[in-house]
C-alpha positions as CSV (number, residue, x, y, z in Angstrom):
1,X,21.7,14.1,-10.1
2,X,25.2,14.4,-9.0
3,X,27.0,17.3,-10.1
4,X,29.8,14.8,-11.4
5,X,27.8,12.6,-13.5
6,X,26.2,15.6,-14.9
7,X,29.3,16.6,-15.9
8,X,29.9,13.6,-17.0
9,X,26.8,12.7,-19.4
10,X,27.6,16.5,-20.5
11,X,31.0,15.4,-22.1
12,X,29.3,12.2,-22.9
13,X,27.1,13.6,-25.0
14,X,29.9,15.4,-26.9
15,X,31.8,12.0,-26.7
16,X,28.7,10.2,-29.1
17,X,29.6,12.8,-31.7
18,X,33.5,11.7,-32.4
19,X,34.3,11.3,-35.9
20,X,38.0,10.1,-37.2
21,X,39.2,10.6,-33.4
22,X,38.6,14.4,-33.6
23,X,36.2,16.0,-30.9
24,X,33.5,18.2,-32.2
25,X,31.2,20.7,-30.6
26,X,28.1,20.3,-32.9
27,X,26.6,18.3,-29.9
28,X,28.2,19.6,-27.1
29,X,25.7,20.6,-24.3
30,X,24.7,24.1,-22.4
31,X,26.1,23.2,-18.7
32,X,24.6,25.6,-16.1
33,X,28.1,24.5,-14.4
34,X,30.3,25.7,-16.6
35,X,31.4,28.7,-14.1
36,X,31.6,26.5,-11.1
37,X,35.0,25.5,-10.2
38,X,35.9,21.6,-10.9
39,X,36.8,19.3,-8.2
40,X,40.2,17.5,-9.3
41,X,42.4,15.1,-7.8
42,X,46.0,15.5,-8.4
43,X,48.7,12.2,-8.5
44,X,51.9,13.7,-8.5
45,X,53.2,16.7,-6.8
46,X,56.2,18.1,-7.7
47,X,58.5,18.6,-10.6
48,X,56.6,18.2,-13.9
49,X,53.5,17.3,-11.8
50,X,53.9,20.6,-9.6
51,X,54.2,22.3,-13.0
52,X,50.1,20.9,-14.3
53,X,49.2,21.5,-10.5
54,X,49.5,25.3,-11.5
55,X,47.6,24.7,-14.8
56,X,45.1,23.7,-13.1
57,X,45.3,25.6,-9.8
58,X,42.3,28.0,-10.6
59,X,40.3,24.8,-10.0
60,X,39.4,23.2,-6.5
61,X,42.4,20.5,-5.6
62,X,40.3,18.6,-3.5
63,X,42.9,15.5,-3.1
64,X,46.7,15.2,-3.6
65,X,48.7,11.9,-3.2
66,X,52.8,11.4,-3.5
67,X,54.7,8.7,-2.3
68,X,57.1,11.5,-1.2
69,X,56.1,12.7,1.6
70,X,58.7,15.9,1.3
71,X,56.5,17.1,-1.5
72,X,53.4,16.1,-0.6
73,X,54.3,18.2,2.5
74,X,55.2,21.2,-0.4
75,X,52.0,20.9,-1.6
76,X,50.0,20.8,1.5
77,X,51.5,24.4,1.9
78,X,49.7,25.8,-1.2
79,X,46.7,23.9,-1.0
80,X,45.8,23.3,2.8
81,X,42.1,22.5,2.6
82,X,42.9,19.5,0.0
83,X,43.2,16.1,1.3
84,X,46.4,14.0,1.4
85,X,47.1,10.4,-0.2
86,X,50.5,8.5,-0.3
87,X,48.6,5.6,-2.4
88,X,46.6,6.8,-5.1
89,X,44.3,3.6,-5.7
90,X,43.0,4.6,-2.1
91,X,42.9,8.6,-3.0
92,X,40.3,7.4,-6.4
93,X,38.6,4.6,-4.3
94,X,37.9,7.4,-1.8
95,X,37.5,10.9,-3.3
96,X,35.8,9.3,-6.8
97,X,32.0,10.4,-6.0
98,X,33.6,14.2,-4.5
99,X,35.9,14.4,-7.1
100,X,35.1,15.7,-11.2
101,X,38.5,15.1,-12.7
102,X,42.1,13.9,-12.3
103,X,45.8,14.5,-13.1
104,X,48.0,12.1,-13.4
105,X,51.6,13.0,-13.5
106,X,54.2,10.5,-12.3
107,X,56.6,8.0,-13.4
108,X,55.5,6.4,-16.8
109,X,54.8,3.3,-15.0
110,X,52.2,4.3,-13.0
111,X,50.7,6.8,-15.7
112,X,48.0,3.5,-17.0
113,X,47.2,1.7,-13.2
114,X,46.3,5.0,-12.2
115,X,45.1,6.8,-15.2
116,X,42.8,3.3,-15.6
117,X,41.5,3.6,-11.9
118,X,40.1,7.6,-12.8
119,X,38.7,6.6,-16.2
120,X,36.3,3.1,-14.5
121,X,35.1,5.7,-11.9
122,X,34.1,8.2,-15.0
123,X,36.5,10.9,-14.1
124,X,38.1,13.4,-17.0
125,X,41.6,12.4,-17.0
126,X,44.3,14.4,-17.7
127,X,48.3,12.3,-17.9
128,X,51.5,12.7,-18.6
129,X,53.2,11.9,-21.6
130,X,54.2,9.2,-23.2
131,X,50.5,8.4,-22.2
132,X,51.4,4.9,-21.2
133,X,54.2,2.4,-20.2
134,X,53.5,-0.1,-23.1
135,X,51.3,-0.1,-26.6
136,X,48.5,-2.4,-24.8
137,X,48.1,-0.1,-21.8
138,X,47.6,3.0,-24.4
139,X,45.0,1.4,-26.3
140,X,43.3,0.0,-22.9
141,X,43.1,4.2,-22.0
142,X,42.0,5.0,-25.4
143,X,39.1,2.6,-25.5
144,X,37.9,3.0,-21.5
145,X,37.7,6.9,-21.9
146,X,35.7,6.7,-25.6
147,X,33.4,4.2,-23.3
148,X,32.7,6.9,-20.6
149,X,32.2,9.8,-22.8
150,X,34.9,11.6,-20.2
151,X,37.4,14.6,-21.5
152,X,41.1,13.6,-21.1
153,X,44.3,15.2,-22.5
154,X,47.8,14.4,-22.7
155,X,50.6,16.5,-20.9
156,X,51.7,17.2,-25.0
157,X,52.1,21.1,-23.7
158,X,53.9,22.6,-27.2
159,X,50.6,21.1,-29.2
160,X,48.8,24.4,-27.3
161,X,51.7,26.6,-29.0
162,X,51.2,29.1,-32.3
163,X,54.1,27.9,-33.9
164,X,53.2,24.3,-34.0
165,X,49.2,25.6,-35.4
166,X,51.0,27.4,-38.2
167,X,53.2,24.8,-39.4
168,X,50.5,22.5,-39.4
169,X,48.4,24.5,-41.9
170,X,51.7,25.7,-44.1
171,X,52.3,22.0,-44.8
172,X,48.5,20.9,-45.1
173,X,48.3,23.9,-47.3
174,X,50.9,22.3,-49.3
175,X,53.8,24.8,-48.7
176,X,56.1,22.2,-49.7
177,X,54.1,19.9,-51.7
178,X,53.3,16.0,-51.0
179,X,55.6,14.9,-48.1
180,X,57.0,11.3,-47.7
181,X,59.4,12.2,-45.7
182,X,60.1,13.2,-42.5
183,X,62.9,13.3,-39.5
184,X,63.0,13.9,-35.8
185,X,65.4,14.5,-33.6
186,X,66.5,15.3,-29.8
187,X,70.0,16.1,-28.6
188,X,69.2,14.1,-25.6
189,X,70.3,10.4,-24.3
190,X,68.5,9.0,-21.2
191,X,70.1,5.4,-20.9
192,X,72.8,3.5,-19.9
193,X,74.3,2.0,-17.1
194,X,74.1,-1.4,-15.0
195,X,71.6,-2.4,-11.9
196,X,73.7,-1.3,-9.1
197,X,74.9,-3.2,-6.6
198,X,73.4,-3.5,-2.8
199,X,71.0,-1.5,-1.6
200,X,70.2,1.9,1.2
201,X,68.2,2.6,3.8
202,X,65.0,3.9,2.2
203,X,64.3,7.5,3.1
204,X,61.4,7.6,6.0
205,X,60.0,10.4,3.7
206,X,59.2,7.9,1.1
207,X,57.3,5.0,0.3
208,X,59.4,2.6,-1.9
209,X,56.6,-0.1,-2.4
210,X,54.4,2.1,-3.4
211,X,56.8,3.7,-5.4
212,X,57.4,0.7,-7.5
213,X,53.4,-0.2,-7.7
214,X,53.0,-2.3,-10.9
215,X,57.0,-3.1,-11.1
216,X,59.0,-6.2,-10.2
217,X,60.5,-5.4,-6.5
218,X,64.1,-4.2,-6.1
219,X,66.2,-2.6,-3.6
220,X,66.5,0.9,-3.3
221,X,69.4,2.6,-4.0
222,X,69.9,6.6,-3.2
223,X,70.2,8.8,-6.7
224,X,69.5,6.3,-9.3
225,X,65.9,6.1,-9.6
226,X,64.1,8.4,-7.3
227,X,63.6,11.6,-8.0
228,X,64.8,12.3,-11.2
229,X,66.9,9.1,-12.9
230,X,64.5,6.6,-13.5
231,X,63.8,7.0,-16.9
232,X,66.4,5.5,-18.0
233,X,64.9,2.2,-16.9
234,X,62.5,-0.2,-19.0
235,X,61.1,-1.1,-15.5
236,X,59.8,2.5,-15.3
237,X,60.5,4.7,-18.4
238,X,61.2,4.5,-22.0
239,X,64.3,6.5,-22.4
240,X,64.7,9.7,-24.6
241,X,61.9,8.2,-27.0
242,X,59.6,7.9,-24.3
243,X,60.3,11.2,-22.9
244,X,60.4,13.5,-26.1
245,X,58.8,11.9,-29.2
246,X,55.0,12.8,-27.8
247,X,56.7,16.2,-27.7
248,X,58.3,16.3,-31.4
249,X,56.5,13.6,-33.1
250,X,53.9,15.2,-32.3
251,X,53.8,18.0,-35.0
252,X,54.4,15.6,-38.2
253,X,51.6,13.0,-36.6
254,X,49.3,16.3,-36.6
255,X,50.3,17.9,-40.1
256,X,51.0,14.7,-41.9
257,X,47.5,12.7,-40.1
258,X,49.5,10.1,-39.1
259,X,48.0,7.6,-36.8
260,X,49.6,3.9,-37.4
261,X,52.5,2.5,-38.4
262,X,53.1,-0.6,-40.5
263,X,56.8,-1.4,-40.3
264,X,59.1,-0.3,-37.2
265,X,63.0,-0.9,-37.0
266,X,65.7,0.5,-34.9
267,X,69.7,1.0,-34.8
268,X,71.1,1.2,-31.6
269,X,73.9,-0.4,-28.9
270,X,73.7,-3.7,-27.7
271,X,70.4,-3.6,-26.2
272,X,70.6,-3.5,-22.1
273,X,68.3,-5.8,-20.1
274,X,68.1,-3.2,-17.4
275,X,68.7,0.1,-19.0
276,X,67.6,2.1,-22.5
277,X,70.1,3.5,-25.2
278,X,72.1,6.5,-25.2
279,X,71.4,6.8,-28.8
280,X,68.7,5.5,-31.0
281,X,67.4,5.5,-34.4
282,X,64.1,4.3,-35.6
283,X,62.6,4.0,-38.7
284,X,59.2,4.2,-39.3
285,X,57.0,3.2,-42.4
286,X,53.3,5.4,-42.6
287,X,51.1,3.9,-44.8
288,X,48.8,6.1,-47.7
289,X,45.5,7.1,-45.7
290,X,42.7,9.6,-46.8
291,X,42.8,13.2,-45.2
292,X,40.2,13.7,-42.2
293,X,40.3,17.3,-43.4
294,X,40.1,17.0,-47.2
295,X,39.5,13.8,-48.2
296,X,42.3,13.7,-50.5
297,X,44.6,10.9,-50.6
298,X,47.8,11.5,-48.6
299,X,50.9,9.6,-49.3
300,X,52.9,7.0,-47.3
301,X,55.8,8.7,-45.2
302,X,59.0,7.4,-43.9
303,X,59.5,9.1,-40.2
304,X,63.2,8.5,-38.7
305,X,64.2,9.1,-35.3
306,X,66.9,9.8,-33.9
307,X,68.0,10.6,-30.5
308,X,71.1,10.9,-27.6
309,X,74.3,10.2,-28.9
310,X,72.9,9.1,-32.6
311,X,71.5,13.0,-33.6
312,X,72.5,13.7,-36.9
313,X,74.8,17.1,-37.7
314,X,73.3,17.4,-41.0
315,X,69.6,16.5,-42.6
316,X,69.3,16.3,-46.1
317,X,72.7,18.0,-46.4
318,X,71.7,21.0,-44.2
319,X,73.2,21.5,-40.7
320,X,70.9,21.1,-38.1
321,X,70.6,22.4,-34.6
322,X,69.9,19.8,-31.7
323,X,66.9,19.2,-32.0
324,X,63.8,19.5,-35.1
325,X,62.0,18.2,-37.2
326,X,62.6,18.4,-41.0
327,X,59.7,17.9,-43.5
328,X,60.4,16.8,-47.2
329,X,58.3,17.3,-49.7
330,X,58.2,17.1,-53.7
331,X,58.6,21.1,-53.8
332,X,61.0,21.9,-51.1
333,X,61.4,21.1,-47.5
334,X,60.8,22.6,-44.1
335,X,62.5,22.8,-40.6
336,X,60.6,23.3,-37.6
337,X,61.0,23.6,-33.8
338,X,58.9,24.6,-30.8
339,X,59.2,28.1,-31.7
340,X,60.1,29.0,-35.6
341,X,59.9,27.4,-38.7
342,X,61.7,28.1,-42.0
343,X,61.6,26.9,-45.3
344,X,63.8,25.5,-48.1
345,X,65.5,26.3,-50.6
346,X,65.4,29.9,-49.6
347,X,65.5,31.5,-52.6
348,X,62.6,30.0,-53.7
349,X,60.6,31.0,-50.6
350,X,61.7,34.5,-50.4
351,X,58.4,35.4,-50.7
352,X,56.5,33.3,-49.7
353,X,53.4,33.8,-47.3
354,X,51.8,31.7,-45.3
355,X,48.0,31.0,-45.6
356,X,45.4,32.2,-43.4
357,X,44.9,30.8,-39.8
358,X,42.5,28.0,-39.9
359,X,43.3,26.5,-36.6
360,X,42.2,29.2,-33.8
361,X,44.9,30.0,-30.8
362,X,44.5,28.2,-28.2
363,X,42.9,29.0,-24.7
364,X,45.6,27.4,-22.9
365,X,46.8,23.5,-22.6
366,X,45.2,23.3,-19.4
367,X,42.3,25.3,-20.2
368,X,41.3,23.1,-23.1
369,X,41.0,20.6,-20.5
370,X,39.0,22.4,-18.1
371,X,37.2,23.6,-20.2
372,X,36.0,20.3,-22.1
373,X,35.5,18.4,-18.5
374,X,32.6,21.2,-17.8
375,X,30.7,21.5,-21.6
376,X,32.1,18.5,-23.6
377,X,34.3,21.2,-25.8
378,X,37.4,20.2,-27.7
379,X,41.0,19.1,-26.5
380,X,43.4,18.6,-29.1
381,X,45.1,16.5,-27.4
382,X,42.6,13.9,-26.3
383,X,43.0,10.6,-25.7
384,X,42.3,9.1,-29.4
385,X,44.6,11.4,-31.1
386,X,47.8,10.9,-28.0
387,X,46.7,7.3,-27.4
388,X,47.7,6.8,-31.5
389,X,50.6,8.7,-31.3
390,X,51.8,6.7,-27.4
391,X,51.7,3.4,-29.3
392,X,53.7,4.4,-32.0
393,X,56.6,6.4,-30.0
394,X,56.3,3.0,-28.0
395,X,57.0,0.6,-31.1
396,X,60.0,2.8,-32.1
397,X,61.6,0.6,-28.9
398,X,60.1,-2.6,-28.8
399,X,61.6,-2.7,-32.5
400,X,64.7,-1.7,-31.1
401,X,64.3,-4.6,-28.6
402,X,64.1,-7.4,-30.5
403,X,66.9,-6.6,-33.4
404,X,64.3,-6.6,-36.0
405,X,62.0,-4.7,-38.5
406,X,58.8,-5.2,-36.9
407,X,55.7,-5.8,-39.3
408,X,52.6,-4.1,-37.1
409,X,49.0,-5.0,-37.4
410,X,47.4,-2.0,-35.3
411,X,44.0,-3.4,-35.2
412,X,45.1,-6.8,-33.1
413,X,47.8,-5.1,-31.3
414,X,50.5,-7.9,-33.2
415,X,53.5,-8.5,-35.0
416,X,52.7,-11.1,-37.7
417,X,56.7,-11.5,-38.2
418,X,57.7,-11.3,-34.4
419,X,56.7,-12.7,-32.3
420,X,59.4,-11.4,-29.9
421,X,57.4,-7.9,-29.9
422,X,54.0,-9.2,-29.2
423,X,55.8,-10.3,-25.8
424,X,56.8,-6.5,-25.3
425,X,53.3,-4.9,-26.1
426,X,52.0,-5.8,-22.9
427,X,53.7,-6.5,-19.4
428,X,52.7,-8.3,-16.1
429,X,51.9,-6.1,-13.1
430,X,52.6,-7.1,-9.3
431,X,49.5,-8.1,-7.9
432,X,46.9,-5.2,-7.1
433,X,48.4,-2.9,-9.8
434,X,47.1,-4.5,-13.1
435,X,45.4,-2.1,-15.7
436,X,41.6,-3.7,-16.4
437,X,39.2,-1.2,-18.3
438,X,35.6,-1.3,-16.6
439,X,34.0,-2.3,-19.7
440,X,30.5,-1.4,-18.6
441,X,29.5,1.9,-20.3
């Protein structure tokens, strides 16, 4: 047997025993390989991409692929023996059967097409937040990787963090009491702008084409998309909301179980065909569900968002700083942010003490991933928890889109009010790049 597919029907067999999305070990299988190093493919090479290289470095980097070829040049330098791709569906076509695992860290837009390519071949999969481009591409992830029993985690890197562990049990605990409410903010505003005009040279450092893979062609122009700009595109981001609510939603989806929304509607500017918001707001509408955990019944919660030039000053008449979350519940409420949480009113908490540590410190973002590719263990993050979480962050701006509230039936993947967001779920790909799920198990 291969040492990949041994790997592979080792998480598989860990895979069979999901229950409610959450990855136990009951079933999870002795590898004799668990020591040996994995071999992983890396899409993406610098910036946040250079930054999961090093989470993973301890591993064997057997192929790396950019369509800059200033950092792929970068990462030759550190890891010399690997072998270099400028297109990634030949790297996967290639290096597949040599290869254990992948990272995919790029532009959103490419995060599905090549995240899709990994998962048919039965790799573990490891990508960037927002998981997907669109809702349909999420669930297309969610349902190929449950197929092939692989591990996969989302780049969600504050989920690995203490602070976020012990809010979670605080509220579950009921620190606060039931919570119906909740808000989430960022002090951050990726958007605006027009298509500019004309075009440059394109760099000889970089492939364009293969840049814009699954997008609609379009001239290049220096500074506005490549490196750094292009999220504020809907050809290739999804603004602040796509770049920060897998990051802050996050921690209410955990605490609160959330996993579907049923209504979705958005204030905004004039929506831009071309470019997101500076400011957004979104209101979402949780419906009652029973606890995973407890079995108790857990009631429906209002989540807004709000980000850019729309962050509020004050939340439930307390000043804020630029960024939170703020948790209300029926005995009191609760800020949080990456690092600290506090609760309110203070008197009434002055002495208050938060219960024991149920959820165990984590080994490490990365390692959680590492460590499930080689014995089918646990990632918190995997692909039917971030998947859930992707498709919701992602209705926040097709709602926004269309100027309406946006009923949701999560099952079909529709809008039985509007039909305007059904046509924003999914998107055509240029030939080549289209995101199919190998259906086979």
């Amino acid at each position: 047997m291969k040492r990949r597919q041994f790997l592979q029907q080792t998480s598989a067999i860990t895979a069979a025993s999901l229950a409610g999305g959450v990855w136990t070990q009951t079933q999870a299988a002795a590898s004799t390989s668990a020591n040996e190093k994995l071999k992983i493919l890396c899409v993406g090479t610098a910036n946040r991409a250079r930054a999961n290289i090093q989470g993973v470095q301890g591993e064997d980097l057997v192929g790396m692929c950019d369509v800059d070829t200033n950092f792929l040049d970068r990462a030759k330098a550190d890891f010399p023996s690997a072998k270099l791709y400028q297109d990634y569906r030949e790297m996967i076509s290639e290096m597949a059967d040599k290869a254990d695992a992948i990272v995919v860290a790029t532009t959103d837009h490419q995060h599905a097409p090549a995240s899709i390519r990994a998962i048919n071949a039965g790799l573990h999969c490891y990508c960037e937040k927002p998981l997907t481009h669109t809702v349909s591409e999420a669930r297309i992830l969610t349902e190929a990787a449950k197929r092939k029993g692989i591990a996969t985690q989302m780049g969600t890197q504050i989920h690995a963090g203490d602070n976020y562990r012990r809010v979670v049990e605080a509220v579950q605990a009921g620190a606060i009491g039931d919570i119906n409410e909740v808000h989430v903010w960022v002090g951050k505003g990726w958007g605006g702008g027009d298509r500019p005009v004309g075009s440059d040279p394109v760099p000889k450092h970089l492939d364009w084409d293969l840049w814009l893979g699954p997008a609609p062609e379009r001239p290049y122009k220096t500074g506005r998309y490549h490196p750094a700009q292009w999220r504020r595109w809907w050809d290739f981001g999804q603004g602040t909301l796509g770049d920060m609510a897998c990051h802050y939603m996050d921690l209410p989806f955990w605490a609160l179980e959330l996993k579907h929304p049923t209504t979705i509607a958005a204030e905004g500017p004039e929506v831009h065909p071309e470019t997101c918001p500076l400011g957004l707001k979104v209101f979402y509408q949780f419906p009652e569900r029973k606890s995973a955990a407890t079995g108790e019944q857990l009631p429906g919660v209002k989540l807004t968002w709000y980000d850019g030039n729309m962050t509020p000053k004050t939340v439930a008449g307390r000043k804020v700083p630029g960024s939170g979350v703020m948790f209300i519940g029926s005995e009191g409420m609760m800020f949080a942010n990456y690092g600290s949480f506090k609760l309110y009113p203070e008197e009434k908490f002055t002495d208050y003490k938060p219960p024991a540590q149920t959820i165990p410190k984590s080994i490490g973002h990365h390692q959680e991933w590492i460590q499930a590719c080689k014995t089918g263990s646990p990632t918190t993050c995997n692909f039917d928890y971030s998947g859930a979480l992707t498709e919701s962050v992602l209705l926040g701006n097709i709602a926004y889109r269309t100027g309406k509230t946006v009923q949701w039936d999560a099952k079909s993947l529709r809008s039985p009010n509007c039909p305007e967001a059904d046509a924003l779920v999914s998107k055509e790909y240029r030939k080549g790049w289209e995101v199919a799920a190998d259906t086979t198990a």
